[in-house]
C-alpha positions in Angstrom: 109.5 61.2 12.8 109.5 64.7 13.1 112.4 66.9 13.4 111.4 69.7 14.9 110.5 73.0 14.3 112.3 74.8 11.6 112.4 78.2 12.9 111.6 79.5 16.3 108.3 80.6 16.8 107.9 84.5 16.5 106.3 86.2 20.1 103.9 89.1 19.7 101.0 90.6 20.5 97.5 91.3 18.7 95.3 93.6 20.4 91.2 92.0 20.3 90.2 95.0 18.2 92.8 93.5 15.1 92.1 89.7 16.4 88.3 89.7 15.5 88.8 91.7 12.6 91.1 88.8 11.2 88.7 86.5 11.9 85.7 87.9 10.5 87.6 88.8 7.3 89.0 85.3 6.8 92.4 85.7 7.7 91.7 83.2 10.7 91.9 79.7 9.9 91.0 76.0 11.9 93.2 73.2 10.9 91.3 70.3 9.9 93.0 68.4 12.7 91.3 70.7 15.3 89.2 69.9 18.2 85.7 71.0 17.0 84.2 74.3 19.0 83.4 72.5 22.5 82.6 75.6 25.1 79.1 76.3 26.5 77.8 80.0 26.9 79.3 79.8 30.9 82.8 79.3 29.1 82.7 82.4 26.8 80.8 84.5 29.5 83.9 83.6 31.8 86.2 84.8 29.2 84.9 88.0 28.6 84.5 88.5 32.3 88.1 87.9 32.3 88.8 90.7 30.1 86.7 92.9 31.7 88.8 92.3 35.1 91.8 92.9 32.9 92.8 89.1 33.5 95.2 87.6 31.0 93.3 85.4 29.1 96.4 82.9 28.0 98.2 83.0 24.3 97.8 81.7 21.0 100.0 79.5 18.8 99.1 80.5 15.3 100.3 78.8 12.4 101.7 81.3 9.1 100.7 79.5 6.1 98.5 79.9 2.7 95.3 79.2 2.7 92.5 78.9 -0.2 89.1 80.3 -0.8 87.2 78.8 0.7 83.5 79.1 3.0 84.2 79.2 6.3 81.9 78.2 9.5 83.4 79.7 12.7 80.8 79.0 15.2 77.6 80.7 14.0 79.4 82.7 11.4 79.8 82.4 8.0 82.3 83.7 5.9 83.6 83.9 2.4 87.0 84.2 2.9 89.3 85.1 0.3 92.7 83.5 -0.6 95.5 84.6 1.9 99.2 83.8 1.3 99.9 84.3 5.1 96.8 83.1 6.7 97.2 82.8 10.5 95.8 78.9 11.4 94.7 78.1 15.0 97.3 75.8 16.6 95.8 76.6 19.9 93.2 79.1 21.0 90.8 77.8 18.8 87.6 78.0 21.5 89.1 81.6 22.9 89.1 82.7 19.2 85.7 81.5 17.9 84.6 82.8 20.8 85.6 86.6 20.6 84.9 86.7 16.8 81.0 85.4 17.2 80.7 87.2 20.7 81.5 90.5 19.1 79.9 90.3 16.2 76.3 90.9 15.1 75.3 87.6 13.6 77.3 85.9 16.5 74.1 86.2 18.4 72.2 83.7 16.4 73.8 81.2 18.7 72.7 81.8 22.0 76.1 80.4 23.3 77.3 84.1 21.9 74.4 86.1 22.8 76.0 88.0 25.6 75.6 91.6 27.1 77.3 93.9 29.3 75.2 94.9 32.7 76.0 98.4 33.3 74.8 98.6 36.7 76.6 95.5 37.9 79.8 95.7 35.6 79.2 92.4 34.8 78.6 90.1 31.4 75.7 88.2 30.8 73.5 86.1 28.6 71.4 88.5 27.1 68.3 85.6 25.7 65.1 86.5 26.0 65.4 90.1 27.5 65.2 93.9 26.3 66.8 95.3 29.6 68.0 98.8 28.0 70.7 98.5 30.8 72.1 95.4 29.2 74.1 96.6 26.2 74.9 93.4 23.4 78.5 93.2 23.2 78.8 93.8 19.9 77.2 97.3 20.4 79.5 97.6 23.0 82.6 97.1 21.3 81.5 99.8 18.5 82.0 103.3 19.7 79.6 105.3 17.1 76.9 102.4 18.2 77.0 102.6 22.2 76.6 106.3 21.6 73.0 105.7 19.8 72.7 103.5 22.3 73.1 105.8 25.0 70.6 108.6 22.8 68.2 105.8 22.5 68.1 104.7 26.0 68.4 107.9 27.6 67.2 106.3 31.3 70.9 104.3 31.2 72.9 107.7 30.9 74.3 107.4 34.3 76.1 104.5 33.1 77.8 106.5 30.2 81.3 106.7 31.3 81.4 102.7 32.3 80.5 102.0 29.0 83.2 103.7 27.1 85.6 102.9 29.1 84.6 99.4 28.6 84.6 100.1 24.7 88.4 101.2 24.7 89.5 98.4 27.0 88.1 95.6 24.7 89.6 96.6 21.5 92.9 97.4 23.1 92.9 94.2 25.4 96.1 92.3 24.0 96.8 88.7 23.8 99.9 87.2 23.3 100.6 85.2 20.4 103.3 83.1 18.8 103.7 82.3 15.0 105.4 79.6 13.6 106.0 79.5 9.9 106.7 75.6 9.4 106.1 73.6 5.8 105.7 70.2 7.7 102.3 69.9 8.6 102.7 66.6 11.0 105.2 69.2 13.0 102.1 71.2 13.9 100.0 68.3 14.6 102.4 66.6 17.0 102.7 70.3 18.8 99.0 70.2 19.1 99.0 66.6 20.2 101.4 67.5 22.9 99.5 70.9 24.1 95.9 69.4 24.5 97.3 65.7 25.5 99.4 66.3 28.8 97.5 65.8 31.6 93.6 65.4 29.5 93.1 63.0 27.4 91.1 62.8 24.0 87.9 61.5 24.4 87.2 58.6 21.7 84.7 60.8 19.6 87.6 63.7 19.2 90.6 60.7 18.2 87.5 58.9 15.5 87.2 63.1 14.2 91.0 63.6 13.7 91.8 60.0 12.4 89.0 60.4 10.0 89.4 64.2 9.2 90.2 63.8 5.6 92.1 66.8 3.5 92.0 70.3 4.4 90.7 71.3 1.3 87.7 68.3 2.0 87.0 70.0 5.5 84.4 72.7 4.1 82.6 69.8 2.7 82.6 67.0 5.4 80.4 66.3 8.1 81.4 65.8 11.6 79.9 64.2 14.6 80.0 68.2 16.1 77.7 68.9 13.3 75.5 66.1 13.6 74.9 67.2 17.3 74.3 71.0 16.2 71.8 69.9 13.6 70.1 67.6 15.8 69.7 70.2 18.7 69.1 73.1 15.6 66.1 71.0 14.0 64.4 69.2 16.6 65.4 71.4 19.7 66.3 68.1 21.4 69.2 69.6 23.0 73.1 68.9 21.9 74.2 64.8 22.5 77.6 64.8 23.2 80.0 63.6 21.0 80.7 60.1 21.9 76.9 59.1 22.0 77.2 60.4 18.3 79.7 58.6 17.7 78.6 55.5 19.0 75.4 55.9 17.2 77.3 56.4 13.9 79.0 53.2 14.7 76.0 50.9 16.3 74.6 51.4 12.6 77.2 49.7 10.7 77.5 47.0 13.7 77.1 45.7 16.6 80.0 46.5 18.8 80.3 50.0 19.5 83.4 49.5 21.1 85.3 47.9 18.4 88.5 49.4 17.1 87.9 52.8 15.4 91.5 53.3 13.4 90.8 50.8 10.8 86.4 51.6 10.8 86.8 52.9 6.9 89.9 51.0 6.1 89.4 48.7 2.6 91.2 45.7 4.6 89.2 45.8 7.5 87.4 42.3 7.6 85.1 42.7 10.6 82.4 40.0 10.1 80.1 42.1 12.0 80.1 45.4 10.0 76.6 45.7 8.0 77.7 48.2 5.9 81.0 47.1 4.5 81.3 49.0 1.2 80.3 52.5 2.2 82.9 55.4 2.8 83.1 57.7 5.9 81.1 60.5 4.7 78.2 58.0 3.8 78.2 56.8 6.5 77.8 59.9 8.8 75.1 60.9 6.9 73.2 57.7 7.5 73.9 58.1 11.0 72.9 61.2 11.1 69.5 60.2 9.3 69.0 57.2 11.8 69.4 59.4 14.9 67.1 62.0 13.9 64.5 59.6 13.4 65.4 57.5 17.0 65.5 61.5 18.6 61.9 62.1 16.8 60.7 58.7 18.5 61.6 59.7 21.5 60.0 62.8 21.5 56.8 61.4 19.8 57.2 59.1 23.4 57.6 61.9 26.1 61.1 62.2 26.3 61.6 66.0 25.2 64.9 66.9 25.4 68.2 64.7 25.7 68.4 66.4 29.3 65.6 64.2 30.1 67.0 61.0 28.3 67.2 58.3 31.7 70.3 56.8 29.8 72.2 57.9 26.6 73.2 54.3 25.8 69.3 54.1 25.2 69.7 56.6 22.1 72.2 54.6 20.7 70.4 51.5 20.7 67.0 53.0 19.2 69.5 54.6 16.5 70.8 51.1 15.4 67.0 50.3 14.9 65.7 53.2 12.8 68.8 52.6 10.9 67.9 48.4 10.0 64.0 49.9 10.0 63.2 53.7 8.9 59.6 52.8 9.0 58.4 50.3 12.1 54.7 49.4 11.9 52.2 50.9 14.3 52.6 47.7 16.3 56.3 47.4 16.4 56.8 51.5 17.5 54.3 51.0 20.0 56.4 47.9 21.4 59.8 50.2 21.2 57.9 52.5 23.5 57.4 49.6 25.8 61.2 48.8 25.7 62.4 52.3 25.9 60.4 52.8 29.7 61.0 50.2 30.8 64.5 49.8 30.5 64.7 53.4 31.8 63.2 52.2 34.9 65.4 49.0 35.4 68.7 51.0 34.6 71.7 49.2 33.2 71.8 47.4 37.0 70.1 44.2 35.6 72.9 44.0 33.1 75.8 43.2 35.6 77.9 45.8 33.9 78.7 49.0 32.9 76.3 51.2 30.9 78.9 50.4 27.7 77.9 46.5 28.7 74.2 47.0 28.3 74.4 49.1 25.1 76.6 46.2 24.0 74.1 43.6 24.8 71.2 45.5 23.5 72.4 46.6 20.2 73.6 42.6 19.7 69.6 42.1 19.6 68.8 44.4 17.0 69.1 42.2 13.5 68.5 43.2 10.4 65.7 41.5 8.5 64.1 41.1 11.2 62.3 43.9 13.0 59.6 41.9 15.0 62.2 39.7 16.3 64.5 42.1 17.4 62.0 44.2 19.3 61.0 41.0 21.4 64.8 40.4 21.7 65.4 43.4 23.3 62.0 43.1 25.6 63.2 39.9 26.6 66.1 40.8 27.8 64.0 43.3 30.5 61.3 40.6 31.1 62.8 38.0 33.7 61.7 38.6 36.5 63.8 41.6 37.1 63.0 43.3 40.7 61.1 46.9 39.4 61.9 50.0 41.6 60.0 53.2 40.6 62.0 56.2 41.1 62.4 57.2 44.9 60.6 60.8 44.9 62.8 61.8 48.0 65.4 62.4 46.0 65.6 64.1 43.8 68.7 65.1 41.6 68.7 66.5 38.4 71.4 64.4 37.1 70.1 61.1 37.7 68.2 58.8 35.5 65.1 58.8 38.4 64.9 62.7 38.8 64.7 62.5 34.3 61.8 59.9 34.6 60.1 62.1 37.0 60.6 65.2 34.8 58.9 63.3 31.8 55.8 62.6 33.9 55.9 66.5 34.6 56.5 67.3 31.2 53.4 65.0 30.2 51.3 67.2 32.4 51.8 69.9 30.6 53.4 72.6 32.5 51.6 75.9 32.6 53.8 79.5 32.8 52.6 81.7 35.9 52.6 84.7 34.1 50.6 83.9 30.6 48.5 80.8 31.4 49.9 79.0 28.5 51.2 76.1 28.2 55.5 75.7 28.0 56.3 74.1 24.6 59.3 72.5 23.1 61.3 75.4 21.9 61.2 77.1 25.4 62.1 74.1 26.9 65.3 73.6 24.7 66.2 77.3 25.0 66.0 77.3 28.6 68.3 73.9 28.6 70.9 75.5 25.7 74.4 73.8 27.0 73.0 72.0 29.5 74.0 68.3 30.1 70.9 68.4 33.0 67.4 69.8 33.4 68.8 71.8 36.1 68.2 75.3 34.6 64.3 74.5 34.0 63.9 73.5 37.7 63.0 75.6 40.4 61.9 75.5 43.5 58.7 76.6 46.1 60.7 77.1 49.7 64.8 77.9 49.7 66.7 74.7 51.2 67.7 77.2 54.6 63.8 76.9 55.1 62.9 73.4 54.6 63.7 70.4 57.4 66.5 68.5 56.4 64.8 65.7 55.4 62.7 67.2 53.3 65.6 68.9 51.2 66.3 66.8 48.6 62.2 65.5 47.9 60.5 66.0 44.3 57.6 67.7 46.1 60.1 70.8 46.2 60.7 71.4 42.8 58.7 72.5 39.8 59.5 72.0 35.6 59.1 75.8 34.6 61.7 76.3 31.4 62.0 79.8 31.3 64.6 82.1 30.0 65.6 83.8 33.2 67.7 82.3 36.0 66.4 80.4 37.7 64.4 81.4 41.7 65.3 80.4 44.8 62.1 81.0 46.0 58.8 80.4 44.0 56.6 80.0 46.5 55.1 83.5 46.5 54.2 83.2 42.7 52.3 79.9 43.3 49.9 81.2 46.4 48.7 84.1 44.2 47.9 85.0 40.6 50.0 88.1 39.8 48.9 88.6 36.3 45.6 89.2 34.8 44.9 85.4 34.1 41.1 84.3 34.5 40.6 82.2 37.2 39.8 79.0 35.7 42.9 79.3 33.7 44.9 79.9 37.0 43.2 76.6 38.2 44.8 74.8 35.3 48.0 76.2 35.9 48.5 75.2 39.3 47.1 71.6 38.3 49.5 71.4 35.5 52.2 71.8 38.7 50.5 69.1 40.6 49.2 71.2 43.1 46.3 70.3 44.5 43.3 72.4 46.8 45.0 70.8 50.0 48.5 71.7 48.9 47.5 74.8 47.6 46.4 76.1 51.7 49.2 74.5 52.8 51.5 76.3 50.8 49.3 79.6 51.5 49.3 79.2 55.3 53.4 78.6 55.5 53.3 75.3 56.2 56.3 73.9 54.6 56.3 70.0 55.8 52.7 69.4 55.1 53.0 71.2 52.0 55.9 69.2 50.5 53.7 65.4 52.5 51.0 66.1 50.4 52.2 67.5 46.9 54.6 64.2 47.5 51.4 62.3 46.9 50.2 63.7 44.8 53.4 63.6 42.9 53.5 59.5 43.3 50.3 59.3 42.1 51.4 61.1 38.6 54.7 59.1 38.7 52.9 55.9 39.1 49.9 57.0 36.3 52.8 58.0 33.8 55.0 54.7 34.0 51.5 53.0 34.1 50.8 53.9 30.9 54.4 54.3 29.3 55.8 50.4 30.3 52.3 48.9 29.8 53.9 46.1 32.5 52.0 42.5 32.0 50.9 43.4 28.8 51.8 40.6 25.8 54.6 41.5 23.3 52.5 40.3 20.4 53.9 41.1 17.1 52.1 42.5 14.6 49.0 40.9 12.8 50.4 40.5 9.6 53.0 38.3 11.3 50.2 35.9 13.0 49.6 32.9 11.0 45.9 31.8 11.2 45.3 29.0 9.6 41.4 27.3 8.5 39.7 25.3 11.1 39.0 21.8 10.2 39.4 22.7 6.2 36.3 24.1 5.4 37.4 26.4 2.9 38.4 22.8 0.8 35.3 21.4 1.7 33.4 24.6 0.3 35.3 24.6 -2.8 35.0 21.2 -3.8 
């Protein structure tokens, strides 16, 4: 046990000018042992608004040690960082720090968590995706004086704004924040003060203790992959949206076996003798990237299935299951994929209800069918599970909440339809979806809706009929209804036809929505709605329909032995 710290921790201050400096010149280290880089864009915009309203933003406790060459990854930078003899490592502050350093700087912007701006007019910051708006300045412009003046000669229509602007210049790089240093040899010191700083009060989740029990070395860390990377590649190569950590950990672990909830500390230990582990011999950093392989493939099935983004997923226990089988089966047959398919819907229409348990109890049950050497068998396992005589419900389109597995359903059958913008005609595809859903845990963002709650009966609030899927950059309305009634771009008219078709809204709806009506409106695009809802799940749970396994795996014997008979 730990004795303490050596020396007491040295209290200064760094202004943010020097702070991102040290960071982009890799002077700025992450333990091994850290937390990996959890804040969404709303986090970092709420930090720099804090700056700009001269908040304190809290302190750091920085760790004064050597460090080695090495290639760094903070957020979306990268950086070749040199050997330092008193390299400062993040004890705490890490998602403050990472956050200034890519926020500021100009590759930081790749990320669209970091892609911010300052509003001139409304003294505000901003995500800055998917707009020009001379009158939003990118912070890293902002926080280089010689650059906001060629802004300023560039945009000459923002001059007015001057003055704000440098003033908000000088106040960044002169903002201070406290820090303490602590120059201590014993490295489990520094973990049990970081234990103690991010434990009181919150605990770890279980993906964060499997990451820091299986962290490895530091001088390993530049080379190992972690379940935050998994989820950034995932979300980076198939615009599927960022799981969250403990669905990628529990895919990483359905793999190797059956329980997902087993005991994590001894997972890669050489005496573990689980029975059920199917990959006994392989080490942690084989095994993550055979996760990793199996849940790109169960993401690309999903998507090849209608399910476009993990905002839409009905249950993320569901992902974890269909991971386990692309890891027993990287190639189903035809027959067998189109059979997943069927399992897929309709367990996202039963829920984990029909499992008398928890969502952790389903997923247990489920991934307990899945058997290697045996794909055929395993599919019809986990069908059967859904097929006795289980009540079906179809989701209630009069309410309608983003969060729930109904309302995600519902959004698939949208999605299907092929959602047209109102301004181009075209149809939205993937990559605007997952940019419009970029930290998003719901489909929230992408929703908008025709008549603003204060105008619509009570009753009527929370119904389907009131929203729309339209995943574009900009915040969302409040109020849509004007850019349904009338085209207010040069789109031909048949096209315009097809967009309000791909929105389910019909001729009838269409006058009512015209003429103000609001309850017939929302009565008969409800309909409608059902009628899609119904088509969709139709199709997608194929209910009745035999689970015959493949051809290949039908015996058919000669009748009556006339093949001998011929012979002889």
């Amino acid at each position: 046990m730990s004795s303490g710290l050596e020396t007491r921790p040295g209290a200064t201050t760094l202004d943010l000018d020097d702070l991102v400096e040290l960071a982009w010149g890799g002077q700025i280290r992450v333990p091994h042992f850290q937390r990996d880089f959890r804040w969404t864009r709303q986090d970092v915009i709420r930090l720099f608004d804090s700056i700009v309203k001269r908040y304190p933003v809290g302190s750091l406790l920085l760790w004064r040690r050597p460090a080695p060459a090495q290639r760094l990854i903070l957020g979306a930078l990268q950086i070749d960082a040199p050997p330092v003899d008193q390299a400062l490592w993040v004890v705490d502050g890490q998602q403050r720090v990472v956050s200034l350093a890519n926020a500021l700087h100009p590759d930081g912007g790749q990320d669209p968590r970091f892609n911010l701006g300052y509003d001139v007019r409304d003294d505000r910051i901003v995500n800055r995706a998917g707009t020009d708006d001379p009158y939003v300045i990118p912070l890293p412009i902002v926080f280089d004086l010689t650059k906001v003046l060629d802004w300023f000669a560039n945009h000459p229509e923002v001059n007015d704004y001057r003055n704000r602007a440098f003033e908000l210049t000088k106040h960044l790089r002169q903002f201070s924040i406290p820090a303490y240093q602590v120059v201590q040899d014993d490295t489990l010191v520094l973990r049990d003060i970081f234990d103690r700083m991010n434990n009181y009060g919150k605990r770890l989740s279980r993906a964060e203790i499997f990451s820091a029990l299986n962290a490895g070395g530091e001088s390993d860390a530049e080379y190992t992959l972690t379940i935050a990377q998994i989820a950034d590649h995932v979300d980076d190569q198939l615009g599927f949206g960022r799981v969250d950590a403990d669905t990628v950990l529990r895919a990483v672990l359905a793999r190797r076996g059956p329980d997902v909830q087993r005991e994590i500390r001894l997972e890669f230990d050489d005496n573990n003798r689980r029975g059920d582990l199917e990959f006994r011999n392989e080490d942690r950093d084989t095994a993550f990237a055979a996760g990793e392989e199996a849940l790109f493939q169960a993401v690309r099935f999903l998507q090849s299935i209608g399910v476009p983004h993990v905002a839409l997923l009905a249950y993320r226990y569901l992902l974890v299951v269909l991971t386990r089988i692309f890891a027993h089966y990287p190639e189903p047959d035809p027959t067998n994929l189109r059979l997943l398919g069927r399992w897929y819907w309709r367990a996202a229409v039963l829920g984990p209800g029909i499992f008398k348990g928890s969502t952790t109890g389903a997923m247990r049950i489920l991934c307990t069918r899945v058997r290697p050497g045996d794909l055929s068998g395993s599919v019809r396992d986990l069908l059967s599970v859904l097929d006795n005589d289980h009540e079906v419900a179809l989701p209630d389109l009069r309410r309608f909440r983003t969060n729930e597995a109904t309302a995600k359903i519902t959004l698939c059958s949208w999605w299907e339809r092929g959602p047209r913008s109102l301004d181009t005609g075209d149809r939205f595809d993937q990559s605007q979806l997952a940019e419009a859903l970029i930290d998003r845990a719901t489909a929230a963002d992408a929703v908008v809706v025709f008549i603003a709650r204060r105008f619509v009966p009570e009753p009527y609030r929370l119904w389907a009929a009131n929203r729309a899927l339209v995943p574009v950059l900009a915040e969302p309305a409040t109020e849509v209804a004007g850019a349904f009634t009338q085209c207010l771009f040069d789109i031909p008219e048949d096209t315009w036809q097809q967009v309000l078709s791909s929105h389910s809204i019909s001729a009838e709806s269409g006058r009512h929505l015209v003429d103000g009506d609001t309850v017939a409106f929302l009565q008969s695009r409800q309909v409608d709605l059902q009628q899609v809802l119904e088509s969709f799940l139709r199709r997608k749970c194929e209910w009745g329909f035999e689970n015959t396994p493949p051809l290949h795996e039908l015996l058919i014997e000669d009748l009556d032995g006339e093949g001998d008979d011929d012979a002889a």
